[in-house]
C-alpha positions as CSV (number, residue, x, y, z in Angstrom):
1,X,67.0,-68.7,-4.8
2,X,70.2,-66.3,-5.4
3,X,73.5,-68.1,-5.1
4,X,76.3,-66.7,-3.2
5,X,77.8,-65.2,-6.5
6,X,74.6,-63.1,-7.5
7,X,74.4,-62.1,-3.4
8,X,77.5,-61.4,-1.9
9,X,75.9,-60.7,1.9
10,X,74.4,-64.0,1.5
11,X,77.4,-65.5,2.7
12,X,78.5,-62.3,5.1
13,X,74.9,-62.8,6.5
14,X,75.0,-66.1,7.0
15,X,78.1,-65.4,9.1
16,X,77.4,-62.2,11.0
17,X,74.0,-63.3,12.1
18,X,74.6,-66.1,14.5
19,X,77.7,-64.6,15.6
20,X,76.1,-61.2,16.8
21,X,72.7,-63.2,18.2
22,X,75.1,-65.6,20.1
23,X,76.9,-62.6,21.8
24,X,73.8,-60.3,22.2
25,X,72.2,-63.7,24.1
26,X,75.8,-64.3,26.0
27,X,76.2,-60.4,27.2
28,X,72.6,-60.7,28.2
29,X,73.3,-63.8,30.2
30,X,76.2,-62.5,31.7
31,X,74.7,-59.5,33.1
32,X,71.3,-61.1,33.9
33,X,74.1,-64.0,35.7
34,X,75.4,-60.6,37.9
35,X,71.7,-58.9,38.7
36,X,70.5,-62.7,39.9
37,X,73.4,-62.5,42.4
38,X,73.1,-59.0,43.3
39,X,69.2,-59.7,43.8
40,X,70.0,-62.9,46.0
41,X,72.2,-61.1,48.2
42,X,69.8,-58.2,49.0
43,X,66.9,-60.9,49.4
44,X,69.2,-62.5,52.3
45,X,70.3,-59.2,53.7
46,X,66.4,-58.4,54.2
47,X,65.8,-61.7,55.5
48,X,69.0,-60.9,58.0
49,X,67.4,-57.9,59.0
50,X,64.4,-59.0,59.7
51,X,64.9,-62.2,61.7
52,X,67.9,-60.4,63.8
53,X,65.7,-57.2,64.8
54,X,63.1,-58.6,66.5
55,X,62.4,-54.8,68.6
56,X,62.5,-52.4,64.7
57,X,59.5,-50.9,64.4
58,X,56.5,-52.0,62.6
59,X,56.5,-49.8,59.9
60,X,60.6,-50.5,59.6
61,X,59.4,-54.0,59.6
62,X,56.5,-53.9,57.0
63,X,58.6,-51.9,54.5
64,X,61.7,-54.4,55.1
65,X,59.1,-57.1,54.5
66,X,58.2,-55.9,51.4
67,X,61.2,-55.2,49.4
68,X,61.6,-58.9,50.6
69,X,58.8,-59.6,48.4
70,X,60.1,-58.0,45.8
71,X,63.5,-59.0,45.8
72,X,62.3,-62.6,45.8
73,X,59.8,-61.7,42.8
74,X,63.2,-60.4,41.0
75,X,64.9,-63.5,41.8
76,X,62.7,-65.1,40.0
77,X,62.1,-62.7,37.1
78,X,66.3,-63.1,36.6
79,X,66.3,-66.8,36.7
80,X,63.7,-66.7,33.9
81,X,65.4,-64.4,32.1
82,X,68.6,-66.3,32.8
83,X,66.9,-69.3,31.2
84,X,65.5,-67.4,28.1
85,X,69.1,-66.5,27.3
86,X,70.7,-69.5,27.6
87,X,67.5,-71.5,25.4
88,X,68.5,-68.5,22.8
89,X,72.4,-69.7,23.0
90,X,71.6,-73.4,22.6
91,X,69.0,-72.2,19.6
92,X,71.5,-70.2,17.9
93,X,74.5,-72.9,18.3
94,X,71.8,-75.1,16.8
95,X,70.5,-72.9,14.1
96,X,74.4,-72.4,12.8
97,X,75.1,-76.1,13.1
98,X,71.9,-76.8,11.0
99,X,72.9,-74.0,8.5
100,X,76.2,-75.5,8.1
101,X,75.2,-79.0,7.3
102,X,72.1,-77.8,5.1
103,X,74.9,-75.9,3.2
104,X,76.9,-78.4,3.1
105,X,74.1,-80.6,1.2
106,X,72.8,-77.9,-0.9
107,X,74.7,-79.2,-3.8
108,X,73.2,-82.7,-3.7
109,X,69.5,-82.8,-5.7
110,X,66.7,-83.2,-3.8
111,X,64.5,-81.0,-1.4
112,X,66.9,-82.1,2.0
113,X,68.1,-78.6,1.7
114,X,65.2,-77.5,2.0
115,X,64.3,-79.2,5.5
116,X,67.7,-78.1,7.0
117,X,67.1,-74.6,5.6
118,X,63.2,-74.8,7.6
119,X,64.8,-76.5,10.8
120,X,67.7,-73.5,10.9
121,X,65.1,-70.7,10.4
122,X,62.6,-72.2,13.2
123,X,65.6,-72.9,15.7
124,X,66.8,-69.6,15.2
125,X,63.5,-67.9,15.4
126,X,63.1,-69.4,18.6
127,X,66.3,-67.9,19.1
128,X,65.1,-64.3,19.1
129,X,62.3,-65.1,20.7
130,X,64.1,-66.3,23.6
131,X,65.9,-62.8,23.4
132,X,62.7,-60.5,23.5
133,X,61.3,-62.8,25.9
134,X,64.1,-63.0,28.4
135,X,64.7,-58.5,27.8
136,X,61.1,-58.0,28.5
137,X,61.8,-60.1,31.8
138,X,65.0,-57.6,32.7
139,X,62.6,-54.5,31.9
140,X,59.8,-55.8,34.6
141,X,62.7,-56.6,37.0
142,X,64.8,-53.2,36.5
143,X,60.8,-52.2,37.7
144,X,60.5,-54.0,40.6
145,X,63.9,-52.7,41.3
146,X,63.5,-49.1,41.1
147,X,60.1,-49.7,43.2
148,X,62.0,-50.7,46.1
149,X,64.8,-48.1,45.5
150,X,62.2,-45.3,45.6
151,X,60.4,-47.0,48.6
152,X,63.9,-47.0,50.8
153,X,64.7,-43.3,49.7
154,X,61.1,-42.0,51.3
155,X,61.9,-44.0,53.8
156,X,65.2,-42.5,55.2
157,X,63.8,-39.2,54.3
158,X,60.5,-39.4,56.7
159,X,62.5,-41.2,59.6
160,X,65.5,-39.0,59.1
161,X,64.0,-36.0,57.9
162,X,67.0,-34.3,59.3
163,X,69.3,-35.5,56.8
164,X,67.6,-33.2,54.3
165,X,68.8,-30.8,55.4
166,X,72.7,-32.3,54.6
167,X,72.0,-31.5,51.1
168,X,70.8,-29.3,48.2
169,X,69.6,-31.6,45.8
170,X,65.9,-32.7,45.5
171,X,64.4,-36.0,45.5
172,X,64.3,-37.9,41.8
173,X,60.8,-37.3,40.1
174,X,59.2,-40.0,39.1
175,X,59.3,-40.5,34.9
């Protein structure tokens, strides 16, 4: 095993690593925190507009109905997400902690550095799982999303196909 003297980024690593997980996982949960909200307020507007407007027309209705469906599926998607992030911040807080008192016993013979060393490296591999998990959960959300985005565009534009006119640019293609 090379000491710190042989491996100078041992130490540097041993730094730099929780620190930049713990703020990738806090950003994360930050933002995710902000889309959750964002996605809770358009669920309720939908739910507004549907049980206000008794006399919209079906197809208003059925489309309004739907991005209700997705909204609440994004709710949900965040929230997990939400969760991932903050399992990763408790795993990386725990991961450092560990590393800290397996350091701190390194010194002492026996194999208990060993065990703190195998704890850290588990906790914090948990860690980054909790990371991809919780972006893979943003990507299908940011999906869901765009789906509804793309479904209220078409809309306007086939009830209010005069509004094309209004402008020179062409609807987004789709990727």
């Amino acid at each position: 095993m090379p000491t710190l003297e042989a491996n100078p980024f041992t130490l540097l690593s041993l730094i730099a690593a929780p620190a930049v997980l713990t703020n990738a996982s806090s950003v994360l949960a930050l933002g995710t925190s902000n889309r959750f909200a964002r996605a809770v307020d358009r669920a309720r507007q939908l739910a507004q507009e549907l049980r206000e407007n008794r006399t919209m027309p079906q197809d208003h209705a059925v489309t309004r109905l739907r991005q209700l469906n997705r909204a609440e599926k994004r709710a949900m998607l965040l929230l997990n997400a939400l969760a991932a992030f903050y399992l990763s911040l408790g795993c990386f807080a725990a991961a450092s902690l560990t590393s800290l008192i397996g350091a701190g016993v390194a010194e002492k013979p026996g194999q208990i550095s060993h065990v703190f060393m195998g704890i850290a490296l588990t906790v914090g591999m948990l860690g980054v799982s909790g990371l991809v998990y919780g972006a893979t959960l943003l990507i299908r959300e940011t999906r869901l999303a765009v789906m509804n985005l793309r479904e209220e565009a078409e809309f306007v534009r086939v009830r209010h196909p005069e509004l094309l006119t209004l402008t020179n640019e062409p609807p987004a293609e789709s990727p």
